[in-house]
C-alpha positions as CSV (number, residue, x, y, z in Angstrom):
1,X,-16.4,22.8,38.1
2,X,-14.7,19.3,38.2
3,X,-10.4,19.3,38.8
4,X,-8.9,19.8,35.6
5,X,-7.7,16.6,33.8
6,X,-4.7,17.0,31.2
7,X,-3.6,15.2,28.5
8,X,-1.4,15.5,25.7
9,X,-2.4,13.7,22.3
10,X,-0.2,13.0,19.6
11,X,-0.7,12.4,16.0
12,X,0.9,11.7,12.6
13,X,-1.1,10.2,10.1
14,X,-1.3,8.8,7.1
15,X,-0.6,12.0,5.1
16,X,2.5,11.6,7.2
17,X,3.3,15.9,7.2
18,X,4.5,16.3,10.4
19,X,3.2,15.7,14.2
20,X,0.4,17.3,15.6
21,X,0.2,17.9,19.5
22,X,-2.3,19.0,21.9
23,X,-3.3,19.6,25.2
24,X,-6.7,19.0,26.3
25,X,-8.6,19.3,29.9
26,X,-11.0,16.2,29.7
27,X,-12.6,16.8,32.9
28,X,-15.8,17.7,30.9
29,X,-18.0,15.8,28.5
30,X,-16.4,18.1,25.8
31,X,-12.8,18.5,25.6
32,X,-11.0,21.7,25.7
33,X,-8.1,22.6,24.0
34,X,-5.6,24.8,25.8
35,X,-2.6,24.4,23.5
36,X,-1.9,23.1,20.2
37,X,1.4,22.8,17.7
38,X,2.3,21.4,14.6
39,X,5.9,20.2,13.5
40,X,6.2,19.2,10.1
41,X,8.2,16.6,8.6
42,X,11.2,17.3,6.7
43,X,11.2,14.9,3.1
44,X,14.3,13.2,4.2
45,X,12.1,12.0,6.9
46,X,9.1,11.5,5.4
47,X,10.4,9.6,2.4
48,X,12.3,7.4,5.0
49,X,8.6,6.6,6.5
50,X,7.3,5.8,3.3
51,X,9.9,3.2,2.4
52,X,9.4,0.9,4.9
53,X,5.1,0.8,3.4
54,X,7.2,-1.9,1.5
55,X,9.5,-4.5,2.1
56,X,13.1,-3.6,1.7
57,X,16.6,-4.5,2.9
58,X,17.5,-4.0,6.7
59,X,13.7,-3.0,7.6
60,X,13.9,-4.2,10.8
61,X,16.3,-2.0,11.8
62,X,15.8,0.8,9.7
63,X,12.5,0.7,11.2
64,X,13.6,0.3,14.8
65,X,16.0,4.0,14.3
66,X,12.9,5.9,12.6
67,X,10.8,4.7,15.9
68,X,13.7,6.1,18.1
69,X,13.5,9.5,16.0
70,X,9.9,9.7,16.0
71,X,9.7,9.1,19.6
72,X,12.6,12.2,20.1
73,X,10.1,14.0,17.8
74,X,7.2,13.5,19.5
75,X,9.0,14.4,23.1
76,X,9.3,17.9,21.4
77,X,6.3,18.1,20.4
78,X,4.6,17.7,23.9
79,X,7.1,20.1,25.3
80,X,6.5,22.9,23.0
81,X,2.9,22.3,23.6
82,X,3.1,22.1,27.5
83,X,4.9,25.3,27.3
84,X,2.6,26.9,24.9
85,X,0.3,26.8,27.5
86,X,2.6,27.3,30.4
87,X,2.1,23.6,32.0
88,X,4.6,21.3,33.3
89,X,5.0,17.8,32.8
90,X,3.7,16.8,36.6
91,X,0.2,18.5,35.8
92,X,-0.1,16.0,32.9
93,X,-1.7,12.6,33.2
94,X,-0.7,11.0,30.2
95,X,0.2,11.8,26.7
96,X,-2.1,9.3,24.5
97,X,0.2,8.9,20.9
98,X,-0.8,7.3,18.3
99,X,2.6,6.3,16.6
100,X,3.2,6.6,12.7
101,X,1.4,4.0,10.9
102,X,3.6,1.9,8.6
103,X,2.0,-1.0,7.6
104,X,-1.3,-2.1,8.2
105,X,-2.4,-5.6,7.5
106,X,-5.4,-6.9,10.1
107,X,-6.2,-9.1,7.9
108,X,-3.1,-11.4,8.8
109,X,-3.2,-10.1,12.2
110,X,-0.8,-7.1,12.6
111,X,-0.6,-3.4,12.0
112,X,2.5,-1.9,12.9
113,X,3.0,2.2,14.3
114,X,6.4,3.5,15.0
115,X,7.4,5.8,18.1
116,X,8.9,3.7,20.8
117,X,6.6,4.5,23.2
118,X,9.3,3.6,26.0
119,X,11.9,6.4,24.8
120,X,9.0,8.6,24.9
121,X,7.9,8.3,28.4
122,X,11.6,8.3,29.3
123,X,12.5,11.5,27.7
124,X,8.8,13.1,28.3
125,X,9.1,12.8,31.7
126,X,4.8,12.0,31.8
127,X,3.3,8.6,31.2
128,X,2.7,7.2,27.9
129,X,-0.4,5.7,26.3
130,X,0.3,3.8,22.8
131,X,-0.2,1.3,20.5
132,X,-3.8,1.7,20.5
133,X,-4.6,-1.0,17.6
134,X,-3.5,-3.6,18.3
135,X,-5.5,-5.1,21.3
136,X,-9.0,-4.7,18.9
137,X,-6.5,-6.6,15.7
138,X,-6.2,-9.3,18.6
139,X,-9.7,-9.3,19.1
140,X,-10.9,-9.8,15.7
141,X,-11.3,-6.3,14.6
142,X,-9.6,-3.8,11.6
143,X,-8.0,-2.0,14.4
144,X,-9.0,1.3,12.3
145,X,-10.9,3.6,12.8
146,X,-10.5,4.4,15.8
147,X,-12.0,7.9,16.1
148,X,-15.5,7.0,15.4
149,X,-15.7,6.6,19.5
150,X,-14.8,9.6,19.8
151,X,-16.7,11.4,17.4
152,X,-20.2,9.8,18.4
153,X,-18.4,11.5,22.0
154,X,-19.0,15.0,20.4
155,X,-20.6,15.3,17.3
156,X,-23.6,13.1,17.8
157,X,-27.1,14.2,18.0
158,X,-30.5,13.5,18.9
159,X,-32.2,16.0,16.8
160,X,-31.0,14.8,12.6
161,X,-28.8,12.2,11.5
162,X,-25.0,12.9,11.3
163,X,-21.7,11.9,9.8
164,X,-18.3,12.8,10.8
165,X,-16.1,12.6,7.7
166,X,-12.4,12.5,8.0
167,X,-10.3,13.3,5.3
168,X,-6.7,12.1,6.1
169,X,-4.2,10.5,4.3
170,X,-7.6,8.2,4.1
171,X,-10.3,9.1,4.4
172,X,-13.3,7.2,6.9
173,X,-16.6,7.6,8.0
174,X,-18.9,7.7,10.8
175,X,-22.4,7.3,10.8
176,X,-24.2,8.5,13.7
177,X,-28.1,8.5,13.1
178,X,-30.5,10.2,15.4
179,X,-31.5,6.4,16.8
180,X,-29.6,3.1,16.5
181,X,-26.1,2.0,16.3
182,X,-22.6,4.3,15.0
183,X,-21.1,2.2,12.5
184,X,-17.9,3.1,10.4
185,X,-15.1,2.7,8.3
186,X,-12.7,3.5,5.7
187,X,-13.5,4.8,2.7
188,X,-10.5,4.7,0.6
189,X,-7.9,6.9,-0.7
190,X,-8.3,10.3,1.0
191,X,-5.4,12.7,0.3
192,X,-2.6,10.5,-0.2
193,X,-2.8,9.3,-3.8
194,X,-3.3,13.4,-4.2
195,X,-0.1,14.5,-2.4
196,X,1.6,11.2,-4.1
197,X,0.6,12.8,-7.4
198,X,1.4,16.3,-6.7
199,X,4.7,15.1,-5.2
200,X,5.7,13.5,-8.5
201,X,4.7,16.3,-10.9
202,X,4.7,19.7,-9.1
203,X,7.5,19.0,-6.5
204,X,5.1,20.1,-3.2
205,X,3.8,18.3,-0.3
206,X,0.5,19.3,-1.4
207,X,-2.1,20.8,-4.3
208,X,-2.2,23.7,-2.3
209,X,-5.9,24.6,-1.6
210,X,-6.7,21.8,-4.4
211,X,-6.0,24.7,-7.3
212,X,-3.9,21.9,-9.7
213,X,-7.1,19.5,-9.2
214,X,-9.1,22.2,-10.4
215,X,-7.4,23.0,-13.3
216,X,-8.3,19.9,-15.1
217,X,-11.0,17.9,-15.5
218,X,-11.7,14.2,-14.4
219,X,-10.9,11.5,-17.0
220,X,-14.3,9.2,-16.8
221,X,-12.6,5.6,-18.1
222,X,-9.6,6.1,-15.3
223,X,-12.2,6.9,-13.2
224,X,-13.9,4.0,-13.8
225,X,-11.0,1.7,-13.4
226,X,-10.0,3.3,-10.2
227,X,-13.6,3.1,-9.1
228,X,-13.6,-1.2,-9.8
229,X,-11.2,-1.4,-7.2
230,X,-13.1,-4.3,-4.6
231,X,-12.0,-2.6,-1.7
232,X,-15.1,0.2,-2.0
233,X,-17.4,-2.1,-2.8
234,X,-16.4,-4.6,0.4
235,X,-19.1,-4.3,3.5
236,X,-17.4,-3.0,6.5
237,X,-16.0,-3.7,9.1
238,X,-13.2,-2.9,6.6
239,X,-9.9,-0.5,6.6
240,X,-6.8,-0.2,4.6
241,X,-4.1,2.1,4.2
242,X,-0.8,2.7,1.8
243,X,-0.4,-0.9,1.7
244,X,-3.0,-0.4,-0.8
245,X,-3.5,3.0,-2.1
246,X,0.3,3.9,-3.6
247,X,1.6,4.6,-6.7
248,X,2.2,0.9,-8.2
249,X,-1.8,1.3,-7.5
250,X,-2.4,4.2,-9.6
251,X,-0.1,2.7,-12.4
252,X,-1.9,-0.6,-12.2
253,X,-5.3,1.2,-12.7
254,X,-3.5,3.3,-16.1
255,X,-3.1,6.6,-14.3
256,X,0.5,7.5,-16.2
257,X,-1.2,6.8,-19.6
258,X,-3.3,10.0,-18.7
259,X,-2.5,13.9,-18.0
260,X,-1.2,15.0,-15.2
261,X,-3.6,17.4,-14.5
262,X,-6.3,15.4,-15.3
263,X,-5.2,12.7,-13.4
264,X,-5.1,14.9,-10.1
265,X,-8.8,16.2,-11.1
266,X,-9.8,12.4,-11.2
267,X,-8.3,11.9,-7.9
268,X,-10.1,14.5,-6.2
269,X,-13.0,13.1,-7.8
270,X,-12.0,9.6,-6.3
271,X,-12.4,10.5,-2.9
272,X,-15.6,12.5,-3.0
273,X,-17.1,9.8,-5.3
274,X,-16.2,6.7,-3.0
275,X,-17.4,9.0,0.2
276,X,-21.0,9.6,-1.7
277,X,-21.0,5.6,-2.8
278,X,-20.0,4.4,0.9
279,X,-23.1,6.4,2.5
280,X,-25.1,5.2,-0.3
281,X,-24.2,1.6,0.3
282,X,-24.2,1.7,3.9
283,X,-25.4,4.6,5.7
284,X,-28.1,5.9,5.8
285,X,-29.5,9.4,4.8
286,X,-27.2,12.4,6.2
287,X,-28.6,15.7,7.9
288,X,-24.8,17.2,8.1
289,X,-21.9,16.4,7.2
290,X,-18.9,17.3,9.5
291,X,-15.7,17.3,8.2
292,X,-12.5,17.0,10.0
293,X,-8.4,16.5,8.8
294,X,-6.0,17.8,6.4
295,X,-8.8,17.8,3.6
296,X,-10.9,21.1,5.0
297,X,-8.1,22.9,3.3
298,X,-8.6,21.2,0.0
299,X,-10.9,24.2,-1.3
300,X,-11.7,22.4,-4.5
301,X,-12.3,19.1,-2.5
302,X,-14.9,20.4,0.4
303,X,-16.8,22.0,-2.5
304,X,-16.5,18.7,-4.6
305,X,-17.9,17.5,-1.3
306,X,-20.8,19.5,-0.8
307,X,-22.1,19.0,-4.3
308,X,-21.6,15.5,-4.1
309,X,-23.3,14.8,-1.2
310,X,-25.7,17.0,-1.2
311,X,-28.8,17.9,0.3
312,X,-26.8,17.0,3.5
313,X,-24.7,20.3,4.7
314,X,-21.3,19.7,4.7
315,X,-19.2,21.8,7.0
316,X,-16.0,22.1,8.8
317,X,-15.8,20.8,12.3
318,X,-15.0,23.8,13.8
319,X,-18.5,25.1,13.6
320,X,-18.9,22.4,16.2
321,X,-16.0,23.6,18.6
322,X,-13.3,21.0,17.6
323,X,-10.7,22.6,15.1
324,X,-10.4,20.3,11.9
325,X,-6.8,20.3,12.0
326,X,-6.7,18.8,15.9
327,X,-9.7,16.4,15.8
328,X,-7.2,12.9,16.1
329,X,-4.7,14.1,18.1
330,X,-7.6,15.0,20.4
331,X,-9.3,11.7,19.7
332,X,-6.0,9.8,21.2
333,X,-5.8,11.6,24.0
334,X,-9.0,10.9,24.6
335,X,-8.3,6.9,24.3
336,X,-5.7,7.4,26.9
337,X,-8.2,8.5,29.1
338,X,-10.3,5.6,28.2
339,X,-7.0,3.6,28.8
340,X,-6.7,5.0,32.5
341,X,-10.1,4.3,33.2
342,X,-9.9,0.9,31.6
343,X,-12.8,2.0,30.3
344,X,-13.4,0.5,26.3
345,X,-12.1,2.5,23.4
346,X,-13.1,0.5,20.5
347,X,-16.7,0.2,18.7
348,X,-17.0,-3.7,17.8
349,X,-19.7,-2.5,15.3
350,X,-16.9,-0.2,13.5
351,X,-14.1,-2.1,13.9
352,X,-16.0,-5.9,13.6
353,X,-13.6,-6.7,17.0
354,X,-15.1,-9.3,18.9
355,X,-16.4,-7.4,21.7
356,X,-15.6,-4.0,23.4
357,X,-11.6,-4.1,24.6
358,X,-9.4,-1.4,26.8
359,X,-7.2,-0.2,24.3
360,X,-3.6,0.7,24.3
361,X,-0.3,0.0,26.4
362,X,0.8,2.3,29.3
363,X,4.5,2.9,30.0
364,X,5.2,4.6,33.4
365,X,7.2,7.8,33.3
């Protein structure tokens, strides 16, 4: 059995609920996870987050505190998962974290995360891998996604043709047929235009288990309007983010003319409609469908899914021994690995980079 190799991984996505933190031993082709925690956001914080998707007065600054606070953040996280698992800091090689995505804009050459990586290695104690986009926005590419590498790592297969579907804040593909190239991108909206609307009317993070969605049923001319939005029907190499998908979106496309309830409904709809149209367009013909992210617990949405997308089998990536919940935060420890080994962590065919690049900054403990 090879020497154990530990690292933590860090995530907070687009969803922007909280920070999830593992530790993995990637000593094997497969990871293993020995310890993982989740620490939500409080709204104070998240709504602070969500202001600076816009311009505003004293950003610069407003967003320099939030990357000191999310860098004490994530220091807590990777001690309450170190001592989850009874592991100190010196056993660790490197925490990979991915920093809180506030704006993203490759295609005027920048896409900004907060965490001040350097407070974070200071106050970890354990060597800090970060700002993993923006070497492949230098080179060319969207940046995003960035997991695709990692799951053709552990969810590809010779035997039927596959796609890893992550439902985030937004949601993105990758297609990994049985021979030829992975390719993927982002799809569009995945849950945040769903927790937007379900923070407005019901006063909750979330449409719990997607019961509100479920209630009502999807209004076809919104739909349509949402659906004309040139962002789905653009060819990848292509991603996007809040800087698009926000509420001056949904009012632009006529969604407060509508029902609240059926406006949600329509939303769900939204995402498993522009997942079905971007494997039509360009994929190819699924086998499975593995799901991963916050959306597995969108009851209403994975069986939205399954009908949609159908005859493919759509299932939860735990059936294939990564939890849905940790798949990212294992996928960015995993690029700090690649980082280490200054080994490539980008897919020029996913990301349209111009050529394979080592990706992310290291700051010494």
């Amino acid at each position: 059995m090879s020497a154990p190799e530990l690292y933590v991984g860090l995530m907070s996505g687009t969803s922007m609920d909280g920070t999830d933190a593992v530790l993995v031993d990637l000593s094997e082709p497969l990871p293993r996870l020995l310890a993982a925690v989740h620490r939500p956001f409080e709204a104070s914080l998240r709504s602070a987050l969500l202001a600076l998707n816009a311009a505003g007065e004293n950003e610069i600054e407003r967003a320099a505190l939030l990357g000191n606070e999310l860098a004490r953040r994530y220091a807590e996280a990777a001690a309450q998962v170190l001592q989850a698992a009874g592991v100190g800091p010196a056993a660790v090689r490197a925490v990979g974290c991915h920093g809180q995505t506030v704006r993203h804009r490759p295609e005027l050459g920048y896409t900004i995360q907060l965490g001040n990586p350097a407070l974070l290695a200071e106050l970890a104690g354990i060597r800090v891998v970060a700002d993993f986009r923006s070497r492949d926005v230098a080179a060319g590419g969207q940046g995003a996604p960035l997991v695709p590498a990692f799951h053709a790592a552990v969810f590809a297969s010779a035997a039927e043709n596959r796609v890893a579907l992550n439902v985030g804040g937004i949601a993105n593909v990758t297609w990994m047929p049985r021979t030829g190239s992975v390719i993927g991108f982002d799809t569009g909206p995945g849950n945040c235009l769903l927790d937007l609307w379900a923070a407005r009317h019901l006063g909750t993070a979330i449409d719990a288990g997607g019961e509100w969605a479920a209630s009502g049923r999807p209004a076809d001319r919104l739909l349509q309007s949402m659906l004309e939005e040139p962002y789905f029907s653009a060819p990848p190499p292509k991603s996007t983010g809040r800087d698009l998908f926000n509420e001056r979106w949904l009012r632009e496309r006529g969604a407060y003319a509508a029902a609240p309830a059926e406006v949600q409904a329509t939303l769900l709809e939204l995402t498993a409609r522009t997942v079905r149209d971007a494997l039509a367009r360009f994929c190819g013909n699924a086998d499975r469908v593995i799901v991963c992210g916050g959306g597995t617990r969108n009851g209403a949405l994975m069986r939205r899914l399954a009908e949609t997308l159908a005859p493919a089998k759509v299932e939860p990536s735990d059936l294939h021994g990564v939890d849905p919940s940790h798949v990212e935060a294992i996928a960015f420890a995993w690029l700090a690995q690649r980082a280490l080994r200054e080994a490539s962590g980008n897919l020029p065919g996913v990301t349209g980079a111009r050529g394979s690049r080592v990706l992310g900054a290291i700051y010494a403990a």
